[in-house]
N, C-alpha and C positions, 0 to 999 in steps of 0.2 A: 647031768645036774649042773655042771660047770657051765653049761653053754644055756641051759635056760638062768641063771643067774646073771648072764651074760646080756642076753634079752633083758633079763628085767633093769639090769641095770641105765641098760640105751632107752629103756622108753620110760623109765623118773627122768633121765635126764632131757631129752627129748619133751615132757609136760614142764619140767623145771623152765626152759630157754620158752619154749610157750606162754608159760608165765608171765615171764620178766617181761619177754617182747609187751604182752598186754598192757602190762603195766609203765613201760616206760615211751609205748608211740603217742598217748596222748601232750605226752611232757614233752614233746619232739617236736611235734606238731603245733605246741602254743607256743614253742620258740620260733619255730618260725613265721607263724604271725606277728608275734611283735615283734621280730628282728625286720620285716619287711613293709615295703611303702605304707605311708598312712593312708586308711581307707578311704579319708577327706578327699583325696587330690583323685579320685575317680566317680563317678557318680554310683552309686549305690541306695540300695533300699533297705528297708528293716518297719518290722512293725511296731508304732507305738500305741499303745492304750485303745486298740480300734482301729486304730488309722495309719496309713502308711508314711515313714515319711522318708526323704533321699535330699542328699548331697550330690555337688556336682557345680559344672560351670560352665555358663553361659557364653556360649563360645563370640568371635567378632573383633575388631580391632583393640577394643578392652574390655577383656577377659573376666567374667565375675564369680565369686562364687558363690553360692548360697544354697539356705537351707532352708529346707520345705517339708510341711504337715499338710494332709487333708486327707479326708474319708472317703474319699471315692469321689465321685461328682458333687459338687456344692450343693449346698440345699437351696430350693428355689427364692428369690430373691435377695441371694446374701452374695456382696461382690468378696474379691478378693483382695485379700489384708496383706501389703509391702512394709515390711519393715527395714529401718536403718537404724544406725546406731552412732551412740557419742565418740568422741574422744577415746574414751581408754577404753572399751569394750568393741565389739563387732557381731556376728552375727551368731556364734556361741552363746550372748546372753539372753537371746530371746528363748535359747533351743532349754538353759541351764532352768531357767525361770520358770519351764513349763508353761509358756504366754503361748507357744504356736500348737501345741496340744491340746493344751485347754480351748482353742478357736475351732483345732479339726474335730475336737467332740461337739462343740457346737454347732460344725456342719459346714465353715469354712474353711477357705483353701489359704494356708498361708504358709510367706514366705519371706527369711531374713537376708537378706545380700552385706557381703563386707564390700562397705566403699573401696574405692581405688586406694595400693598405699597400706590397706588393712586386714589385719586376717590371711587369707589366702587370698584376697586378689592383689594383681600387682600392682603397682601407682602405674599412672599413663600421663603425661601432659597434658592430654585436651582437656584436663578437670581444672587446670589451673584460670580459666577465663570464668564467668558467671554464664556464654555463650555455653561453652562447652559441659558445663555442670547439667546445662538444661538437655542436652544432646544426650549426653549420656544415660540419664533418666530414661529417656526416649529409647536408648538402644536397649534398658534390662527391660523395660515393657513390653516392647515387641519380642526381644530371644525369649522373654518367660511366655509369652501369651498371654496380657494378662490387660483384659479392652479396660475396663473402668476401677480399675485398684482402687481402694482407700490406703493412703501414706501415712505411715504414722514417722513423725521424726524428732527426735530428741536432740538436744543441745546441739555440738557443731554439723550434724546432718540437715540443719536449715540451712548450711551454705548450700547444700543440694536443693532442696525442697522446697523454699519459699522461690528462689526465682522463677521453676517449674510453677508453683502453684500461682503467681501471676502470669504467665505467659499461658499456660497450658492447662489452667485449673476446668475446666471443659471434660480433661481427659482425666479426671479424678471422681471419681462416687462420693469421696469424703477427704478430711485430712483432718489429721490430730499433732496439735503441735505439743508437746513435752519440753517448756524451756529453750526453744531452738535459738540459734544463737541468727545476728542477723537482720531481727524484724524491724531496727531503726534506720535500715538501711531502706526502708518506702515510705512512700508518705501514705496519708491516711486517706487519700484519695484514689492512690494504686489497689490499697486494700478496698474500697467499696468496690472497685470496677471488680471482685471475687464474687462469683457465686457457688461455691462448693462449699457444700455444709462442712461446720469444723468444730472440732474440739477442742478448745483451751483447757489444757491439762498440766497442771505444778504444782506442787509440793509448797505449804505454807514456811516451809522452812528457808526456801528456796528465795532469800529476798533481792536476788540482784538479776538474773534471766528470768526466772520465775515471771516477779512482778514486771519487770521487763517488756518480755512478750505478750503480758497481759494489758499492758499501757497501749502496746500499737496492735494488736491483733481483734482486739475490740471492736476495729474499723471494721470487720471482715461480717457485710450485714448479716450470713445464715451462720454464727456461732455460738454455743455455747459454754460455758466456763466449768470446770470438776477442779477442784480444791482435793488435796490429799492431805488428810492431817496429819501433822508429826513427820512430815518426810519433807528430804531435801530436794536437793539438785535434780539426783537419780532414784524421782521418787516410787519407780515401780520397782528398786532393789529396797527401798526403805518400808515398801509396804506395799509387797504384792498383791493382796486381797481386795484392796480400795483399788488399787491400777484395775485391775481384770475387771473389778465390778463396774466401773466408769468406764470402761472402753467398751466393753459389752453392752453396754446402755445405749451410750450412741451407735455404736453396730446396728443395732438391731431395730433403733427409731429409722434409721434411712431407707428412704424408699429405691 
C-alpha cells in the first residue's frame, strides 16, 4: 500500500510540472521574441487583409528600406504605386494609414521606402546634390523592379521627386504631388517640357505649399487638381477617406 501511494504520489507530481511547463513555455517564448532583433531589419512576410505584404532592404551602395503590399500579381493595367514621405514621418505612415492595403485590395503592388537619413535607412551623401537625388531614385526602381511606377510625394520628398520627374518623367506612369516642397525652384517652361499625367493634390487648409505647388505645377500640361477639404498640410492624416478616394481616381483613369 505504501508503495502504491508512493506511485501515486510521482505521477500528480509528474502531471503537476507538466502543467506548469504548459503553461509557462508560451510566456518564454514571447519573451524572447520581444527581447530579440526587430523583425524590421530582416525581410519578412505576413498576411494582410488578402494580400501579402514584406519588409526588407534594397540592397546597393545606399541601403533602403521599405515596405510593400500587394495581392499576388497586379491586376492588368494597374502600374505600381512608390511612395515617400515627409519630414517627420517615413514609410510607417503609409503601412499605419492603411493607404498600401487598401491599393493591394485594389490589385496594386505597392510600396513605401524611408528616404536616406529616415526610418531605417541610413543617410548616404550622394543625396546631398539634386544629381544624386535623381540617382538614387534610379537605384530603388531598378533593386525594387519596378519599370513604370506612379510617385506619389509629399512635402520635403519633392527634393527627391520633382527633379526625377523632370529629367526622367518618361520613366513614371503618373506622379501625384501632396504639397512637395521645391516646385519654385523650375520655371514653368521646364514644367511643360512634362508629360506624365499628375495629380495636384492639397488640403485647403494647406495655404503656404499647398497653394504653393499649385501656382507652379499647373505648368505641368497632363494635370489635374483634388482639393481635400478641411485638411492641412498632411492632408491624407487629416482626412484619409477624401486622400484614398482622389488617389484611386486618378489610379485608375491612367492608361
Amino acid at each position: 500500500m505504501p508503495l502504491a501511494r508512493s506511485r501515486l504520489g510521482f505521477l500528480l507530481l509528474g502531471v503537476l510540472f507538466t502543467f506548469l511547463l504548459y503553461l509557462l513555455l508560451p510566456a518564454a517564448q514571447h519573451g524572447q521574441r520581444s527581447a530579440g532583433t526587430r523583425p524590421d531589419k530582416a525581410t519578412r512576410d505576413w498576411r494582410v487583409a488578402n494580400a501579402t505584404a514584406r519588409t526588407g532592404t534594397a540592397a546597393g551602395e545606399a541601403p533602403v528600406f521599405y515596405r510593400e503590399v500587394s495581392a499576388g500579381a497586379a491586376g492588368p493595367g494597374r502600374p505600381d504605386v512608390l511612395f515617400l514621405h515627409g519630414q517627420a514621418f517615413t514609410s510607417k505612415t503609409w503601412e499605419a494609414l492603411g493607404t498600401l492595403a487598401l491599393l493591394a485590395r485594389e490589385g496594386y503592388r505597392a510600396v513605401a521606402i524611408d528616404l536616406p537619413g529616415y526610418g531605417d535607412s541610413p543617410p548616404v551623401e550622394t543625396v546631398a546634390t539634386v544629381q544624386g537625388r535623381v540617382a538614387f531614385l534610379n537605384h530603388v526602381l531598378q533593386e525594387l523592379g519596378m519599370q513604370r511606377p506612379v510617385l506619389i510625394s509629399p512635402s520635403m520628398s519633392g527634393r527627391f521627386a520633382l527633379p526625377f520627374l523632370l529629367v526622367q518623367g518618361d520613366r513614371l506612369a503618373g506622379f501625384v504631388s501632396i504639397a512637395p516642397v521645391g516646385t519654385k525652384d523650375y520655371t514653368a517652361e521646364q514644367y511643360r517640357q512634362v508629360q506624365t499625367p499628375t495629380l495636384i493634390l492639397y488640403g485647403d487648409r494647406d495655404t503656404r505649399l499647398g497653394s504653393q505647388a499649385l501656382q507652379s505645377l499647373r505648368h505641368l500640361p497632363g494635370h489635374r487638381v483634388a482639393m481635400v477639404p478641411d485638411a492641412g498640410h498632411a492632408c491624407y492624416l487629416d482626412k484619409p477617406e477624401d486622400f484614398h478616394r482622389a488617389l484611386l481616381g486618378f489610379l485608375r483613369q491612367l492608361k
